[in-house]
C-alpha positions in Angstrom: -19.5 20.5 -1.2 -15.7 19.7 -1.0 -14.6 17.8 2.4 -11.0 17.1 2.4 -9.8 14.3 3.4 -7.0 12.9 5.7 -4.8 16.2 5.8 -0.8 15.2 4.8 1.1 15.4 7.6 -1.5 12.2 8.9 -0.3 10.2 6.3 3.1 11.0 7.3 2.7 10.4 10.9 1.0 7.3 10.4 4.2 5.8 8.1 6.8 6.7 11.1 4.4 4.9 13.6 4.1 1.9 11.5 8.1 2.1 11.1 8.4 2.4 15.1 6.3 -0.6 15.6 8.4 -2.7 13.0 11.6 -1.0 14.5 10.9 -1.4 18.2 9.6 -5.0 18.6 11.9 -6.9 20.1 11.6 -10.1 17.9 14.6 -12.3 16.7 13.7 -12.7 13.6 10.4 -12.3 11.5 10.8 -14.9 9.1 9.9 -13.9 5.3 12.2 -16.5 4.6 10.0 -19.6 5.7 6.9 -18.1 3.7 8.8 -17.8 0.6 10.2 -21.3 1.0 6.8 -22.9 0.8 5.9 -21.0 -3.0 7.4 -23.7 -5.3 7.7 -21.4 -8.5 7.5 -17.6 -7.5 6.7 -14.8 -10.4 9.6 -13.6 -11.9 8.9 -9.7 -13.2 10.6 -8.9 -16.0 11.4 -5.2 -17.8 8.0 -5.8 -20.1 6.1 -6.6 -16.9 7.0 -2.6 -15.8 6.2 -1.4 -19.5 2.5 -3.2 -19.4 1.7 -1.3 -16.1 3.1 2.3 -17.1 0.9 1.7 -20.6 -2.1 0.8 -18.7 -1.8 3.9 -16.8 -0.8 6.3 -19.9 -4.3 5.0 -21.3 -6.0 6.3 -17.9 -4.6 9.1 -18.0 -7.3 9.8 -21.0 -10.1 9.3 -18.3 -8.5 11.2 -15.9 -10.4 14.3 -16.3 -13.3 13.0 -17.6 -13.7 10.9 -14.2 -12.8 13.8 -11.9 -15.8 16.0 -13.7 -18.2 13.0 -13.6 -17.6 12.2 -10.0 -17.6 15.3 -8.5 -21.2 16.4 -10.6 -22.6 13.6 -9.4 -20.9 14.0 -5.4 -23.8 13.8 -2.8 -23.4 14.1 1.1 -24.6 9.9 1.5 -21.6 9.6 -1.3 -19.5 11.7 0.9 -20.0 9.2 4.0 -19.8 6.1 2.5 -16.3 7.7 1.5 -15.2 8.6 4.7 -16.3 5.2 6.4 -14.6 2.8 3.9 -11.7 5.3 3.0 -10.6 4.1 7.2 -9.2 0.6 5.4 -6.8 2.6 3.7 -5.5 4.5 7.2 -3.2 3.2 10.4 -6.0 2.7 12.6 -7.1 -0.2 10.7 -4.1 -1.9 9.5 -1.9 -0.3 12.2 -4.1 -1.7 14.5 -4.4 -5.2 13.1 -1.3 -5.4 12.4 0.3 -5.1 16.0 -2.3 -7.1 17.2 -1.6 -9.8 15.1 2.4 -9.5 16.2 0.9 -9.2 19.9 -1.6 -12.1 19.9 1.2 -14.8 18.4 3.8 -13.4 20.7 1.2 -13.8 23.9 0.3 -17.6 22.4 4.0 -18.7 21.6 2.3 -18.8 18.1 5.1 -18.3 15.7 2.7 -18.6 12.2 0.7 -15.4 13.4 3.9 -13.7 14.7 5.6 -14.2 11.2 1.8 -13.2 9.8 1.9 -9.5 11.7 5.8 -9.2 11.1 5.3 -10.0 6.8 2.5 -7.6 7.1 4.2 -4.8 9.3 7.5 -5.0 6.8 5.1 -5.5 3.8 3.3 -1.8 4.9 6.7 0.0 5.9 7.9 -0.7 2.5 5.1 0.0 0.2 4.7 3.4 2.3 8.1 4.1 1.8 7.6 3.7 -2.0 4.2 5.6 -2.2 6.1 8.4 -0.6 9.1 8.3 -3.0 6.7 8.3 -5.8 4.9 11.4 -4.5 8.5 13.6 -4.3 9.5 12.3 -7.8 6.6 12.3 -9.9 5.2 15.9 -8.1 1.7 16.1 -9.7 -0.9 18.5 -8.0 -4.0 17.3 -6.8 -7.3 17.8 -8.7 -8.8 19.6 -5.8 -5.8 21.8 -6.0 -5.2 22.1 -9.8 -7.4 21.3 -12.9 -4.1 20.4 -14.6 -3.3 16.7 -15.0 -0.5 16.8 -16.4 1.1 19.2 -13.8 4.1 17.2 -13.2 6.6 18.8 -11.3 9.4 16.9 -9.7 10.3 17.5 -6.2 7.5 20.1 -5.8 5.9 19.4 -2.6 2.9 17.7 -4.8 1.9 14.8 -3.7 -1.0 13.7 -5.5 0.7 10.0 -7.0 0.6 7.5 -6.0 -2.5 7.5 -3.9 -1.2 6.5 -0.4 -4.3 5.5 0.9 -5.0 3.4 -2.3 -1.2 1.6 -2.0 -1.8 0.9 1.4 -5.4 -0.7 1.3 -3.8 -3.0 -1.6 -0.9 -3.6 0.4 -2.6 -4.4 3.4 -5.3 -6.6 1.5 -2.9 -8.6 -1.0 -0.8 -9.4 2.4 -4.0 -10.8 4.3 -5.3 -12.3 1.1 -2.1 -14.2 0.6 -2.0 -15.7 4.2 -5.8 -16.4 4.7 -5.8 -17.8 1.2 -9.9 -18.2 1.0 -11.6 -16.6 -1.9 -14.5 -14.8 0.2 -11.5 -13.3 2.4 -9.5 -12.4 -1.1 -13.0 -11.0 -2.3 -13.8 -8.9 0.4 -10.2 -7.2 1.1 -9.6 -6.5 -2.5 -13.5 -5.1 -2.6 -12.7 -2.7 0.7 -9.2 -1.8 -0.8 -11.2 -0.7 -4.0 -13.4 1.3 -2.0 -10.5 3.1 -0.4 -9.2 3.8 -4.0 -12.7 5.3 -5.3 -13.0 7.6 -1.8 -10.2 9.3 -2.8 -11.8 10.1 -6.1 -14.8 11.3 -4.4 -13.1 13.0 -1.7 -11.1 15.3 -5.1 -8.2 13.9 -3.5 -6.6 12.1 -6.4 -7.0 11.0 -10.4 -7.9 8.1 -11.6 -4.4 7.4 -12.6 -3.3 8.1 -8.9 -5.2 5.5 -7.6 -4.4 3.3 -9.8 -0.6 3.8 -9.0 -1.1 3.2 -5.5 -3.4 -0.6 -6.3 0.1 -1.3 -9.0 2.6 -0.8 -5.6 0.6 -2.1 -2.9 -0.1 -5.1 -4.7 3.2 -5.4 -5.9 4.9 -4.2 -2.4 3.2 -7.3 -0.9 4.2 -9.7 -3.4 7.2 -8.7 -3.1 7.5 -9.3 0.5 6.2 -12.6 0.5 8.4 -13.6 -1.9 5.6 -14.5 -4.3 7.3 -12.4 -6.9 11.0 -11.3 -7.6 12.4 -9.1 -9.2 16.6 -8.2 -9.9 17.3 -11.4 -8.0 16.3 -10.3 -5.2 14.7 -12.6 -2.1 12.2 -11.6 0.4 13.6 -10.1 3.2 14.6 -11.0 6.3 13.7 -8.5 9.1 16.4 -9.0 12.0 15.0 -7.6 15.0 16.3 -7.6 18.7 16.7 -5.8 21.8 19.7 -4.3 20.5 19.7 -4.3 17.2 17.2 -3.7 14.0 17.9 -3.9 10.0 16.5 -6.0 7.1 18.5 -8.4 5.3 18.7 -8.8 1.4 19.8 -11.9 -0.8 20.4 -11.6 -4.2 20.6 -14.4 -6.5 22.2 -14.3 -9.7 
């Protein structure tokens, strides 16, 4: 009855493309700066900001098992393609795909709005796939499909079962679009495709309910970030410098 899902070295693969495309686009500059300077009074996170979000998942973690065992008794071949068509949202042919094409279409039109669109949202995925990635060598916990034991933390392990990449992108790539579309049926129906992504992988026996949790926390958080609609240790939103000769991403801290 088990179908695996995306196998890991995709997920990998489809980070470095997403990288390239950032790194190898000759624009000047992709201006996080001039979003950020229209958000009068951005969020500030603060330590007990972290501590609410790592409690919320310890309590979770009490479904975790529970979850799995309901969800897979109740797995069914219709469940299993819904799953596999909505879990796409969370991979780079979607938001690879939109995401060049916006950076394409506002280069092709002189449109600068849409070019700074794809290159928040191309800077806003490399760095929340960079995280999810860091979080998966750290925290090392095995996949349910792979081990009935939850708390089967072991760092550095080749685990890679949190965060749920496929979850932190979908929420990355929807908090981005919701942010710039800024109209509640687009909020509505990215956040409800991103949570589809995050309850395939749960089907699929690819993650815990904690996982995918993880992943909604950093994607969200990634794009907020980003935009500058958060901050956090003083730091801005970056700017991404890129040229025909030259790429890199510059920070400002404010103390």
């Amino acid at each position: 009855m088990s179908r695996r899902g995306v196998q890991p070295g995709r997920g990998t693969l489809s980070r470095l493309l997403l990288a390239a495309l950032v790194l190898a686009h000759p624009l000047q500059v992709v201006a996080q700066e001039a979003a950020a300077s229209s958000i009068q009074k951005p969020t500030v996170l603060r330590w007990w900001h972290g501590a609410i979000v790592l409690g919320g998942l310890s309590a979770f973690m009490l479904l975790d098992r529970p979850l799995q065992t309901f969800v897979q008794e109740g797995r069914s071949t219709s469940k299993d393609d819904v799953a596999g068509t909505v879990r796409r949202f969370g991979q780079i042919e979607v938001y690879g795909t939109v995401t060049a094409g916006l950076v394409a279409a506002g280069l092709l039109s002189g449109n600068t709005e849409l070019t700074r669109t794809g290159g928040r949202l191309a800077a806003t995925l490399t760095f929340a796939g960079a995280a999810g990635m860091a979080g998966k060598l750290i925290t090392g916990r095995p996949r349910p499909e792979d081990s009935q034991d939850a708390d089967g933390y072991v760092p550095f392990s080749g685990q890679a079962a949190m965060p749920s990449g496929h979850t932190t992108m979908a929420f990355a790539f929807a908090t981005a679009l919701a942010d710039d579309i800024n109209r509640p049926w687009a909020t509505v129906g990215l956040y409800t495709l991103a949570t589809g992504v995050g309850w395939s992988r749960i089907n699929d026996n690819r993650h815990w309910l904690t996982d995918v949790a993880a992943g909604a926390a950093l994607g969200v958080t990634s794009a907020k970030l980003m935009s500058g609609r958060w901050r956090i240790f003083g730091l801005r939103p970056p700017q991404v410098l890129l040229g025909p000769s030259h790429a890199g991403v510059a920070w400002r801290v404010e103390f």
